[in-house]
Backbone as CSV, one residue per row, in Angstrom:
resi,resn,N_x,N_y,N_z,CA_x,CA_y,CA_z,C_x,C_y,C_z
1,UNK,-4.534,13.745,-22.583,-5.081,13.679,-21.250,-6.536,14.097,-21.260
2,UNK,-7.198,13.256,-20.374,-8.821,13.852,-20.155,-8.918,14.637,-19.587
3,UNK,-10.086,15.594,-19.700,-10.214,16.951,-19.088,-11.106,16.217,-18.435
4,UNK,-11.121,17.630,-17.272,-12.485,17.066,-16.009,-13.585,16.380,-16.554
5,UNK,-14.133,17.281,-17.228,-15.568,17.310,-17.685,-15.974,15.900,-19.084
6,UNK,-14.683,15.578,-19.377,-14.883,14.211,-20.385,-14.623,12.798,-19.431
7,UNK,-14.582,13.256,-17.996,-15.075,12.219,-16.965,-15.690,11.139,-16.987
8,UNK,-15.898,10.045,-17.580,-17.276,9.230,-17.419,-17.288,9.030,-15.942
9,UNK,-18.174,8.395,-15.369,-18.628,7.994,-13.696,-17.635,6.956,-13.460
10,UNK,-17.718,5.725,-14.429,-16.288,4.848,-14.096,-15.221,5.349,-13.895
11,UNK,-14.906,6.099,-15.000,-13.086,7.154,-14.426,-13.333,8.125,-13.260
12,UNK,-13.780,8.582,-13.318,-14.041,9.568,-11.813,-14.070,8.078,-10.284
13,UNK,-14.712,7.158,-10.376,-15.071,6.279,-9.427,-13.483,5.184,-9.184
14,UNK,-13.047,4.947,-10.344,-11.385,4.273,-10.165,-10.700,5.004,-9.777
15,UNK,-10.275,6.772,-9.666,-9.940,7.800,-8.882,-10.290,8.016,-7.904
16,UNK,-11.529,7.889,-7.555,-11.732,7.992,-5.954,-11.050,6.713,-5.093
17,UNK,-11.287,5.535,-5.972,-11.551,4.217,-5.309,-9.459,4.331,-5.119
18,UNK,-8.895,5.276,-5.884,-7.125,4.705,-6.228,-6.781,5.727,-4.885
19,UNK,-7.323,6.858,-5.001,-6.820,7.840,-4.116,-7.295,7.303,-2.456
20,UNK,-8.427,6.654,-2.355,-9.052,5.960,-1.272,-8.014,4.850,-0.543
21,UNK,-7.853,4.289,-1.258,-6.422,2.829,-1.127,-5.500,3.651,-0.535
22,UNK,-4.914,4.599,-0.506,-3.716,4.875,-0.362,-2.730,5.924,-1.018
23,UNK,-3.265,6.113,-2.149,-1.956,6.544,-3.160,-2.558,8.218,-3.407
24,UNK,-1.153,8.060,-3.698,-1.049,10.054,-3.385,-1.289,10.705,-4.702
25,UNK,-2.005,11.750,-5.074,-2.093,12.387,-6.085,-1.211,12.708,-6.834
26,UNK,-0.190,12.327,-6.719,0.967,12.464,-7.571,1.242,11.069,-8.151
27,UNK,1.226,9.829,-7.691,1.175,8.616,-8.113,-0.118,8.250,-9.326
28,UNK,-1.513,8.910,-8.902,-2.605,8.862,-10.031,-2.141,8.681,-11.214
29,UNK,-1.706,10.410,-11.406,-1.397,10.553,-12.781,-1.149,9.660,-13.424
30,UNK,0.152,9.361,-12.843,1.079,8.562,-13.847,0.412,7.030,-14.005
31,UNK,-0.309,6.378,-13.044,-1.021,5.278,-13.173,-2.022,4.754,-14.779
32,UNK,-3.208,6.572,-14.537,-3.933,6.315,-15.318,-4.271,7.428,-16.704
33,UNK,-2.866,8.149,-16.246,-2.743,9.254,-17.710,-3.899,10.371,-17.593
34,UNK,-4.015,10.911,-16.268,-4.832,12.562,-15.776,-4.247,13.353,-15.682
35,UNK,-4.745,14.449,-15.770,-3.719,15.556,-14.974,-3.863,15.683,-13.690
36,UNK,-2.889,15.867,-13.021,-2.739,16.368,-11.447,-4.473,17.091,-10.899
37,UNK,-4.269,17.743,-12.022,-5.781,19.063,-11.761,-6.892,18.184,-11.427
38,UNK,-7.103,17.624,-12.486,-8.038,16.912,-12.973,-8.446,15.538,-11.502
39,UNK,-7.416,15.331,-11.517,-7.293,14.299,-9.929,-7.620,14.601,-8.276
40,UNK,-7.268,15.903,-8.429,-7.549,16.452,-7.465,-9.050,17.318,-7.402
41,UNK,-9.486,17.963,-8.354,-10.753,18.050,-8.670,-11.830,17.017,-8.194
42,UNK,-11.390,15.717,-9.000,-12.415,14.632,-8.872,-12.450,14.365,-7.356
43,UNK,-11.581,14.346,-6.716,-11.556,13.837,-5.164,-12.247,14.854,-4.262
44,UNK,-11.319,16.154,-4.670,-12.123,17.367,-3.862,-13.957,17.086,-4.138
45,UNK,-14.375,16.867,-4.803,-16.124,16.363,-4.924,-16.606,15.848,-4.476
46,UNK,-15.752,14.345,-4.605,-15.831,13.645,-3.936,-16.284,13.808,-2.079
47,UNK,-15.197,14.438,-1.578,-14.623,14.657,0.139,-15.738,15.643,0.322
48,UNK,-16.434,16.777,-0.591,-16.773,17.575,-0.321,-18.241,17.886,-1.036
49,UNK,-19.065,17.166,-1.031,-20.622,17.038,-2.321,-20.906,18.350,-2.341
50,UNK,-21.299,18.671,-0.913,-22.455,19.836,-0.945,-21.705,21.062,-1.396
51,UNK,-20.241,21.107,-0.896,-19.804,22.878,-1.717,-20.095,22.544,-2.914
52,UNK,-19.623,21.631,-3.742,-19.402,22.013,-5.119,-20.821,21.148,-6.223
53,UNK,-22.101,21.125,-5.222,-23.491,20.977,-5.831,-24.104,22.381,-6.745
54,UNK,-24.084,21.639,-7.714,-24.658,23.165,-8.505,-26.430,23.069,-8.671
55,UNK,-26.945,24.547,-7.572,-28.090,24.677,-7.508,-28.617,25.505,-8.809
56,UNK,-29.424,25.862,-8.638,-30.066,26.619,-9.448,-29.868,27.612,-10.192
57,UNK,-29.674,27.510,-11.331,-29.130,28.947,-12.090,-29.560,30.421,-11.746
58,UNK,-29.200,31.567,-11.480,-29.590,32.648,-11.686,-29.825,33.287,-10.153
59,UNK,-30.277,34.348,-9.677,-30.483,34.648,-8.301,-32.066,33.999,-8.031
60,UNK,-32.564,34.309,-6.540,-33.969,34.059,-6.738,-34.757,35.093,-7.011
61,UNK,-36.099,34.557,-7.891,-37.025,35.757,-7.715,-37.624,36.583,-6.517
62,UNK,-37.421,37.585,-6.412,-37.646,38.173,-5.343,-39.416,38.664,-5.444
63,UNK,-39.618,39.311,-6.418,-40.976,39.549,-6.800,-42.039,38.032,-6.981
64,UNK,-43.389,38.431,-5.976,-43.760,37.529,-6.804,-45.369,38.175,-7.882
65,UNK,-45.766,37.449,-7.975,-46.807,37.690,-8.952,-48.106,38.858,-8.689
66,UNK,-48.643,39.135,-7.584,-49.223,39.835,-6.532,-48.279,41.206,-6.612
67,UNK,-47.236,40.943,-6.482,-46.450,42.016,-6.330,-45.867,42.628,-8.235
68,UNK,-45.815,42.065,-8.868,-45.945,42.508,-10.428,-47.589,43.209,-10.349
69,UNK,-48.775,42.679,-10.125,-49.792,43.085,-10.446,-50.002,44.781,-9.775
70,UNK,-49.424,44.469,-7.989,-49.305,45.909,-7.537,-48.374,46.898,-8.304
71,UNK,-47.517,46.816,-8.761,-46.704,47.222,-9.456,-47.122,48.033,-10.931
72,UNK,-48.255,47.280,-11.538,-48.614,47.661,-12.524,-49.857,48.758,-12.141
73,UNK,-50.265,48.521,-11.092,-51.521,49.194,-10.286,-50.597,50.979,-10.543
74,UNK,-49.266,51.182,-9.466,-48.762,51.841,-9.382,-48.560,53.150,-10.765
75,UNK,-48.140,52.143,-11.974,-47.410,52.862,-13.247,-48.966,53.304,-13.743
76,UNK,-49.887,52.718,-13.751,-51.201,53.295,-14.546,-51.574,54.389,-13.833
77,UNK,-51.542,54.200,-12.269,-52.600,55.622,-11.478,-51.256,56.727,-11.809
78,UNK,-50.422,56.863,-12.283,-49.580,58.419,-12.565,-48.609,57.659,-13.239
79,UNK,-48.831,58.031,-14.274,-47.381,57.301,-15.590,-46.295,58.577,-15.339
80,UNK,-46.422,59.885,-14.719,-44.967,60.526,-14.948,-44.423,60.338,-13.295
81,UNK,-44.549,58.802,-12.729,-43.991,58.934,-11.843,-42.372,58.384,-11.828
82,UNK,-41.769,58.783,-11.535,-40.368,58.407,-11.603,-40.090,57.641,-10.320
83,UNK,-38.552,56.530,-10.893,-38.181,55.933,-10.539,-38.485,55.655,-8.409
84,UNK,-37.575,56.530,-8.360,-37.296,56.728,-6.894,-38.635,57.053,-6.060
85,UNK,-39.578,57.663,-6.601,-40.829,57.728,-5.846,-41.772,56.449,-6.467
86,UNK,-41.510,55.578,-7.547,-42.612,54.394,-7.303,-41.821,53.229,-6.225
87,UNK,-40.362,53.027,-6.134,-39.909,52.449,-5.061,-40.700,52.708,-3.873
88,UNK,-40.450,53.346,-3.086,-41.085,53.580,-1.659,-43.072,53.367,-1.775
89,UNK,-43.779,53.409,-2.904,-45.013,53.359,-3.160,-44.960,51.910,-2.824
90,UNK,-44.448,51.455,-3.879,-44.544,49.830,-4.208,-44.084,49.049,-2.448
91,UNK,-42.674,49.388,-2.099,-42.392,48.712,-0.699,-43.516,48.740,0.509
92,UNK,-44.316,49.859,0.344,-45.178,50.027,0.890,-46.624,48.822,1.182
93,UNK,-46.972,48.658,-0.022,-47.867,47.193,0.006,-47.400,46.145,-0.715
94,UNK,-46.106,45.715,-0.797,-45.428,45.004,-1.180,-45.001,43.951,0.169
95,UNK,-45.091,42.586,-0.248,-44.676,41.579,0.507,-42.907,41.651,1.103
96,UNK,-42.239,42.156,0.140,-40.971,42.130,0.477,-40.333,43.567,-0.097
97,UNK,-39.378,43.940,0.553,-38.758,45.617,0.167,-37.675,45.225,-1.014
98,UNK,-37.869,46.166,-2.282,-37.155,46.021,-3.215,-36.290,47.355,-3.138
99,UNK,-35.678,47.396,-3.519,-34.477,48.789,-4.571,-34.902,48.870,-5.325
100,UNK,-34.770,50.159,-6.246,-35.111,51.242,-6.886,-34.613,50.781,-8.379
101,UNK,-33.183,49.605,-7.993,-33.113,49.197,-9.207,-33.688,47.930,-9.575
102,UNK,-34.361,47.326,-8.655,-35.416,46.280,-8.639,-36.575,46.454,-9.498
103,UNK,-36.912,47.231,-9.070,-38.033,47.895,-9.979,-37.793,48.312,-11.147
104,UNK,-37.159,49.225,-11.390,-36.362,49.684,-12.562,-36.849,48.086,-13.753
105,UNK,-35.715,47.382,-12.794,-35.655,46.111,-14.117,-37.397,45.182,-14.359
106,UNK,-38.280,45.208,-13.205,-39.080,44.787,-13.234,-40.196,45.664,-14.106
107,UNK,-40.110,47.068,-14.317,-40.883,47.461,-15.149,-40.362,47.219,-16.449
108,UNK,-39.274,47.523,-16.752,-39.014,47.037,-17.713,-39.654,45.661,-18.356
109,UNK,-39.062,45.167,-17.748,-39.551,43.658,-17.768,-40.984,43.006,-18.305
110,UNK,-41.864,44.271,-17.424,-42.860,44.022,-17.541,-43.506,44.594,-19.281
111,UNK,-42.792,45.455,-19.723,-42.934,45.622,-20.901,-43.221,47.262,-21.449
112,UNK,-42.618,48.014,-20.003,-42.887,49.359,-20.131,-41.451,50.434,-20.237
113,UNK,-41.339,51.311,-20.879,-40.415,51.990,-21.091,-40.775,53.497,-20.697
114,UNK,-39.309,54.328,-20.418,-39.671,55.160,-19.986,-39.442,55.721,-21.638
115,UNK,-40.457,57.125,-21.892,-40.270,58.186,-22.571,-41.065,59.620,-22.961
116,UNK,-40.675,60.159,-23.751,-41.178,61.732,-23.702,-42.725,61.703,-24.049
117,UNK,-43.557,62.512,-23.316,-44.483,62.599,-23.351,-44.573,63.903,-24.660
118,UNK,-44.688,63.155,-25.999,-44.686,64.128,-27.411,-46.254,64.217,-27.753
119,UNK,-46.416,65.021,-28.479,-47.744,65.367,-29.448,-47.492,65.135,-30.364
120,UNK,-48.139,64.690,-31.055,-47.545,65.517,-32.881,-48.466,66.710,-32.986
121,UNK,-48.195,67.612,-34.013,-48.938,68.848,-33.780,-50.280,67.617,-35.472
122,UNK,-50.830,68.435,-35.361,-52.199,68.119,-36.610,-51.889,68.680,-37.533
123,UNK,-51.791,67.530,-39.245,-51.583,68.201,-40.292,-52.809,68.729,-40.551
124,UNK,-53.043,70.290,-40.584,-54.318,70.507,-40.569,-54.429,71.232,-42.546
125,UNK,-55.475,71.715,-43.004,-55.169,71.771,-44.581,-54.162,73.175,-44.639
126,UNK,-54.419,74.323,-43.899,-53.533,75.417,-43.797,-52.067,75.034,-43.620
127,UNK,-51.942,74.110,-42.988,-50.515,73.353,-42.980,-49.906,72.879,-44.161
128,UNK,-50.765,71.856,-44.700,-50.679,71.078,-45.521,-50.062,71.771,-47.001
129,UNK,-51.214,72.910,-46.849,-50.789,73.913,-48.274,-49.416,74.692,-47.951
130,UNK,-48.882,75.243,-46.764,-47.866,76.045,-46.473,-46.715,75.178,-46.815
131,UNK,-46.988,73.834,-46.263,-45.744,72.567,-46.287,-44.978,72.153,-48.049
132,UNK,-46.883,72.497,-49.054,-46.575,72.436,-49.996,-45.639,73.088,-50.878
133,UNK,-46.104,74.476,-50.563,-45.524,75.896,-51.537,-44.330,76.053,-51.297
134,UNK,-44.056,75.707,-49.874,-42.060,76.024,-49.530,-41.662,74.898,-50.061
135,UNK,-41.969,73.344,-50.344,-41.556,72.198,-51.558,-41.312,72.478,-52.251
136,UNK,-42.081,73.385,-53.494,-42.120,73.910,-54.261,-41.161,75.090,-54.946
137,UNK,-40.936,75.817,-53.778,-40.200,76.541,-53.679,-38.163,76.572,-53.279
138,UNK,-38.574,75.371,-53.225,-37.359,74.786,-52.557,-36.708,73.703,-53.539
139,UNK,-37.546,73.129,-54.201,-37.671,71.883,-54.833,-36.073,72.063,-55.574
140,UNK,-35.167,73.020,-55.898,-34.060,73.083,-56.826,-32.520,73.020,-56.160
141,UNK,-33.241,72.857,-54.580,-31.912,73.133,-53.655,-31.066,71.420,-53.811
142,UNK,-29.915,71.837,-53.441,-28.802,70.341,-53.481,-28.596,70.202,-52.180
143,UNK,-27.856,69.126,-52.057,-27.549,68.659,-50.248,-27.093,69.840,-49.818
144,UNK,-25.764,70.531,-50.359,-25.106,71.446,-49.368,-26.104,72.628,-49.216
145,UNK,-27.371,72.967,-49.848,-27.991,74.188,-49.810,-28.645,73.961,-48.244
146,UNK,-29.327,72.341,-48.023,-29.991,71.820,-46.971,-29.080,71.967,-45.874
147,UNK,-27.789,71.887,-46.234,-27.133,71.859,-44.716,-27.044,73.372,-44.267
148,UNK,-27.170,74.300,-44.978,-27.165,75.464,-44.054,-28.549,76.453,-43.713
149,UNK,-29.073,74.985,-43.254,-30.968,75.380,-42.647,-30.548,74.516,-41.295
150,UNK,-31.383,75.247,-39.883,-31.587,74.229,-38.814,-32.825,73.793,-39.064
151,UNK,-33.137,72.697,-39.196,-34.326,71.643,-39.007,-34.884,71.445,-38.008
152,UNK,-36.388,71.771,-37.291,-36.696,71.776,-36.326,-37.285,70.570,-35.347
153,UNK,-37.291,69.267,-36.194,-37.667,68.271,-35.952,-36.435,67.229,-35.728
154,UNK,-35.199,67.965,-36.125,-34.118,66.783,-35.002,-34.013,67.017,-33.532
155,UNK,-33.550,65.561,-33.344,-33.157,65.084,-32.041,-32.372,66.074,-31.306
156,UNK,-32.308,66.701,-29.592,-31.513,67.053,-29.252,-31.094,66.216,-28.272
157,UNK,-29.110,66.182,-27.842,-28.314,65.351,-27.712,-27.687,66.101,-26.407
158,UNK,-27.781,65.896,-24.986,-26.665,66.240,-24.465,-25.852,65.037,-23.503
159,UNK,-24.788,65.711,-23.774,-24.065,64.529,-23.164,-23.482,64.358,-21.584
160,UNK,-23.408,65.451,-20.751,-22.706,65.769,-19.389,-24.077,65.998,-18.367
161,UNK,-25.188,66.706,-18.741,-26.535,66.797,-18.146,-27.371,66.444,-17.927
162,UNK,-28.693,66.457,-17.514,-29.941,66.182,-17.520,-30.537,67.487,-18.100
163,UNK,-31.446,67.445,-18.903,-32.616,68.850,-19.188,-33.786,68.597,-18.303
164,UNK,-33.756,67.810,-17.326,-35.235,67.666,-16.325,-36.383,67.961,-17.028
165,UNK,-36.594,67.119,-18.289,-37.492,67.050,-18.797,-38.737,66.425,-18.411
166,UNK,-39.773,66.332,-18.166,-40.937,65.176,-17.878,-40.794,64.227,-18.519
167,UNK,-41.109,62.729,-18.122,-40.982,61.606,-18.959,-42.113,60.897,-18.152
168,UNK,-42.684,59.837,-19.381,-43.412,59.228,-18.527,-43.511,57.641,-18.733
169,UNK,-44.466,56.360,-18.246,-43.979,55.114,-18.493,-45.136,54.721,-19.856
170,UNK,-44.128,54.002,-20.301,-45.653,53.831,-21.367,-45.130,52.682,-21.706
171,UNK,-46.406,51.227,-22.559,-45.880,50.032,-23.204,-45.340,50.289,-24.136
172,UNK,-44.815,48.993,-25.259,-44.051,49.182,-26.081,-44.730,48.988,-27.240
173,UNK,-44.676,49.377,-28.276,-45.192,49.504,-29.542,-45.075,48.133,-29.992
């Protein structure tokens, strides 16, 4: 049996034209070897164009271009501004009122991420030599000796909180 979609326009058009005459969707089938589904599909389209017209993929853009540029105006004059206070900035001289997660995706978008505002400290030569001598000094240890040191340069991880840290927007590398 043909599926909907392996339809040519002639088979779809001898279905309209059979179901048009007279004959009941249950008679089709067996006429021209469809499924029931498939018969009733084609007709429902038929009877009905505009529901089942497929427009345009995706939602519409709500932003337009003017409004990306204000947008970017926004993230440069204070990069540690967060979410919820560039919303109400932006709606403000903005053509149309967005959500908070509007924006969200539109900075993104635009090519900016949020993150920690880090330093690196300066390898300065007093460093450099201190960094050396504990190498040196160290140079004979095995993995398990390393695991019972805390390392001050890992990541910290929490999982239930916020640490209300400052963050700020920056492009992407």
């Amino acid at each position: 049996m043909a599926c909907f979609q392996d339809l040519c326009d002639f088979e779809r058009d001898v279905i309209v034209g059979t179901r048009e005459m007279g004959h009941s969707i249950s008679e089709v089938p067996m006429k021209f070897g469809f499924s029931g589904t498939t018969i009733s599909r084609v007709y429902r389209e038929y009877r009905y164009p505009a529901k089942y017209q497929i427009s345009a993929i995706g939602a519409k853009k709500t932003l337009k271009k003017l409004d990306h540029w204000h947008q970017t105006r926004i993230l440069k004059r204070d990069r540690r501004t967060i979410l919820p206070q560039i919303s109400p900035d932006f709606n403000d001289g903005a053509t149309t009122s967005v959500s908070v997660r509007t924006v969200q995706r539109t900075v993104i978008n635009m090519g900016s991420q949020s993150r920690r505002p880090t330093r690196a400290k300066l390898l300065t030569a007093l460093r450099k030599a201190l960094l050396l001598s504990w190498e040196r000094q160290h140079c004979h240890w095995t993995g398990d000796d390393s695991k019972h040191v805390t390392w001050s340069d890992e990541s910290r991880f929490q999982l239930y909180r916020t640490d209300a840290r400052v963050r700020v927007w920056g492009q992407h590398h």
